[in-house]
N, C-alpha and C positions, 0 to 999 in steps of 0.2 A: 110660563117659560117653555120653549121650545129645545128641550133636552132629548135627546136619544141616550141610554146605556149601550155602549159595545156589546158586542156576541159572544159568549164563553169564547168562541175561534179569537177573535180578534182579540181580546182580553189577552189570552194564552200568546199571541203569539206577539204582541208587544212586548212581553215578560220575557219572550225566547229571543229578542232582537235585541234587549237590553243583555243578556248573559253573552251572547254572540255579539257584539259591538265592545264591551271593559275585554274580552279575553283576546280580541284583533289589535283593539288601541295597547293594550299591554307590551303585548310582541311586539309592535309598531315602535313603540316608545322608547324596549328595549334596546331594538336594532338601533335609535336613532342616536342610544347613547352612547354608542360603540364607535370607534373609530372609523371613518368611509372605509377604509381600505388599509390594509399593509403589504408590503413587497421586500422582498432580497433584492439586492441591486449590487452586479459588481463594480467597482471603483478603483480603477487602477492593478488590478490584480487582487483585489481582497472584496469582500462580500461584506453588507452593511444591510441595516433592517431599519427600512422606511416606515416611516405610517403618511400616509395618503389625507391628507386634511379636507378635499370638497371634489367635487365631481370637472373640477377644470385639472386635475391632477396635481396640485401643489404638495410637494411632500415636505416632512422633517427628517432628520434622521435620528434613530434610535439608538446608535453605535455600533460597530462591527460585531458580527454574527460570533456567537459563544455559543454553549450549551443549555444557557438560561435565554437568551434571546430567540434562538429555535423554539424550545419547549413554550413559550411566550408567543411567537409564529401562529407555531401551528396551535395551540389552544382558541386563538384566534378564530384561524379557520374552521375549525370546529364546532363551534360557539355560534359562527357565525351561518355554517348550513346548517345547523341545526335550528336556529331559529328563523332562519328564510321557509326551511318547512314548517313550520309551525306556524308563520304567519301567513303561509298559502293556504292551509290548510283551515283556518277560523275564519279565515278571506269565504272559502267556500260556505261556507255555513252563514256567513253574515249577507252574503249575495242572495241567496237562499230565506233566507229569514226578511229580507228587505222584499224579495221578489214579492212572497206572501203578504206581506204588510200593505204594498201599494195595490195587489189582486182585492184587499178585502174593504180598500178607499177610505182607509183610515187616513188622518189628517196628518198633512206632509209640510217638506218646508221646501221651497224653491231651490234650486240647483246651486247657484251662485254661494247662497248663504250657507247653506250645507258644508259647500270647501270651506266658508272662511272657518267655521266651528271646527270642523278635525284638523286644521293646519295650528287653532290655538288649541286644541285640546291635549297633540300630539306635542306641543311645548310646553304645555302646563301653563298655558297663558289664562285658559276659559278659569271662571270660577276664581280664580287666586288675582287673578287682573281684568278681570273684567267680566259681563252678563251680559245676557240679549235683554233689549226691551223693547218696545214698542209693539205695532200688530203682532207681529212672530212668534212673539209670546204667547199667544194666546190658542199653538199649535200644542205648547209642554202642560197646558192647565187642560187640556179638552183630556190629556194622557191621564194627570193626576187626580180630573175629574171621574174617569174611566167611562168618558162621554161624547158626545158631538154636544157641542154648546152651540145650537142651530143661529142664533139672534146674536152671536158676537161677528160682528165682517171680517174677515182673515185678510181679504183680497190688497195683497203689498205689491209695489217695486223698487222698495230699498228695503236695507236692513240697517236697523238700531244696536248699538251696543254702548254700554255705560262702563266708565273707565273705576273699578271698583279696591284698586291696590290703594293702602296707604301709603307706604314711603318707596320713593323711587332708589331703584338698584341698579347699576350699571350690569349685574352680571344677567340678570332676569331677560329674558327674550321682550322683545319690544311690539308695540303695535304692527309696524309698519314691516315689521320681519314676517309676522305672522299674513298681513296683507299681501308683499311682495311672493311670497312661498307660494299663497294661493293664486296667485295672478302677476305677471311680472308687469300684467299693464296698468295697474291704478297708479294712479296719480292723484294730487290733492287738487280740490279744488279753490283756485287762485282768491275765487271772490265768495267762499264758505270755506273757510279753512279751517274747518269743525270735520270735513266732507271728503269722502276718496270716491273716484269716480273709475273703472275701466275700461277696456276701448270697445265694451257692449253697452256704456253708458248704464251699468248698473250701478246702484249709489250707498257709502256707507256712511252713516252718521255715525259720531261716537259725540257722546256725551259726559259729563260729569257731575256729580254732586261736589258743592262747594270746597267740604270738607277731603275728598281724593283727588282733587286738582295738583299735590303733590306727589302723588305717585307715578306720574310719568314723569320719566326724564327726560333733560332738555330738548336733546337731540330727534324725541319720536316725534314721528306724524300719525294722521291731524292732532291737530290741536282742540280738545274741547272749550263749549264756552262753559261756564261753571253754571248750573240752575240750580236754583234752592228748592225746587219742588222735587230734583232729583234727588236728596236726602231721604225723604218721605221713602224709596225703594228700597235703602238699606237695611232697613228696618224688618221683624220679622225674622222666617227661617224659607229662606230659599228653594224652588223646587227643581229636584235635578231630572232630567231624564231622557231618552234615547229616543228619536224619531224616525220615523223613513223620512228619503227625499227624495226630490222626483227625480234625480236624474240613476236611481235604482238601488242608492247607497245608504247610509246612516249617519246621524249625527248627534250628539250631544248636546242637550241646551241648559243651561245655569238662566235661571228666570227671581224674578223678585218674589217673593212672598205675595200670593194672590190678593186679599186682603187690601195691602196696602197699593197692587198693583192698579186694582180695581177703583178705589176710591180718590186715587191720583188722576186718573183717568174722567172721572166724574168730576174734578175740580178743573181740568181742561176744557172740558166742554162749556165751562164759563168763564172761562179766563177770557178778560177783553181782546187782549194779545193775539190769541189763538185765529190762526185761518179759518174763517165760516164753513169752506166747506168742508172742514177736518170734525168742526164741533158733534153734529150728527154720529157720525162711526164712533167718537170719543164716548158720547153719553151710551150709544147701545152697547158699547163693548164693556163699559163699566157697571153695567145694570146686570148682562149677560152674565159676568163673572161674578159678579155677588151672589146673586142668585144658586148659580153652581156650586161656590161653597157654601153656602148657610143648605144646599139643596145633599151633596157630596160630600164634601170636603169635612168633615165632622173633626179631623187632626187641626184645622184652623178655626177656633173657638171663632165664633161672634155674640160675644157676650158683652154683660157689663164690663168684666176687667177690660177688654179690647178695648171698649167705646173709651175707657178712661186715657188709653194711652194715649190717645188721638191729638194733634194738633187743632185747636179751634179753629184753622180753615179747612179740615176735613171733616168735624162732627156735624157742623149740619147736612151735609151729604147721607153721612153714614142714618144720619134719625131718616131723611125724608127716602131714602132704601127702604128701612124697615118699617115704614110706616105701610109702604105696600109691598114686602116681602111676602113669595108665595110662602103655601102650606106644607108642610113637609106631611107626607105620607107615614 
């Protein structure tokens, strides 16, 4: 297997771009849950306290100005420069920690796909409604590998995301909110309507496992198709973690449990279905990541209890892996 280990540098400073990335999304998250804006506004002779709903200016009113409504005001305001500097101030540090990250050619995620993850993460959409899968993934396992996985091909131009909520909530921020935030130009695509495409024709898949086909609500877009082989991902414990991108910034990825990412991955590459020329990159990316973990990954057993849990269309995979499984040092 064609593995490199990171640099103590590079090691260290993925660890400093993860503390600088939770402590900017924090502040981020906080400002977002704050009212846009409030204002005194006088009204015929009397003075009334607004709150400011979205950036076209739509207000409500809060009722005529008192002593609690002032003190209410201005706490506001306060609250609210105070954490506009705090969140310039982590901004510096995460700019700084990103600059580093891509000087030392540690593995990145594309521009595009960067925004869509902090538009959902800043909503609490990542993780709680959704993961990345597909190639992209295989940027957060080379992290929890604490490696370059040389033999996995990274090389995308779209990004995958699997729809992971169980029951659908009208109040929970939606796909398609999180899309439009990051881009106001995607649109679905008419004849994939699985599909959002923007007007740089960059493409998003979202997908689902059969059994979370109910937790979108009626109203989002796209629409996934349901696969049964996406279940297979659920499975497992998750690997979360923080990446540079290349457009200089950071991002967060929610990934499947290696494991089973890897071995799903190997059952595509003979799937009759599957695009020929997809089967290739399928089989090396799922060779590539077994190997890293039975090589790294020592927190993700591959053991007999694993093999047992396995679906008999993935255990003969898993034997004819380890039949030629390198040697661990």
């Amino acid at each position: 297997m064609n593995f490199q280990p990171f640099s103590d540098e590079q090691a260290r400073v993925i660890v400093n771009l993860d503390q600088a990335y939770h402590v900017w999304m924090d502040a981020l998250r906080t400002l977002n849950d704050m009212p846009y804006n409030m204002r005194i506004k006088e009204v015929s002779g009397r003075e009334y306290l607004y709150e400011v709903t979205d950036r076209r200016g739509s207000m409500k009113s809060k009722g005529p100005i008192d002593p609690e409504k002032q003190a209410e005001f201005d706490q506001y305001k306060t609250e609210k420069a105070e954490l506009k500097d705090r969140l310039a101030l982590s901004k510096e540090t995460l700019t700084e920690q990103a600059s580093l990250y891509r000087a030392l050619r540690l593995p990145m995620l594309p521009a595009d796909a960067g925004k869509i993850l902090r538009a959902a993460d800043r909503l609490r959409f990542l993780g709680d409604q959704a993961m990345v899968v597909g190639t992209n993934a295989l940027i957060a396992y080379a992290l929890e590998a604490n490696g370059f996985i040389r033999d996995a091909p990274q090389e995308t131009m779209d990004f995958d995301m699997a729809l992971t909520g169980l029951n659908a909530d009208e109040d929970r921020p939606t796909l398609w909110k999180v899309l439009k935030e990051t881009d106001m130009t995607y649109s679905v695509n008419t004849e994939r309507p699985f599909q959002a495409r923007n007007a740089k024709a960059y493409e998003v898949e979202i997908l689902s496992a059969p059994s979370r086909i109910g937790g979108q609500i009626a109203q989002d877009r796209p629409r996934p198709i349901p696969l049964p082989e996406q279940e297979w991902l659920l499975n497992g414990r998750r690997v979360d973690r923080v990446v540079g991108v290349r457009d200089g910034e950071a991002a967060r990825m929610v990934v499947p449990d290696p494991r089973w990412f890897a071995l799903q991955k190997l059952w595509m590459a003979e799937k009759p279905e599957r695009d020929p020329q997809k089967k290739p990159k399928d089989h090396k990316q799922g060779t590539a990541l077994l190997d890293a973990v039975w090589l790294t990954m020592r927190h993700y057993p591959m053991d007999n209890t694993f093999f047992e849990e396995l679906p008999d269309a993935l255990k003969p995979h898993f034997e004819f892996w380890a039949a030629k499984r390198p040697q661990r040092k």
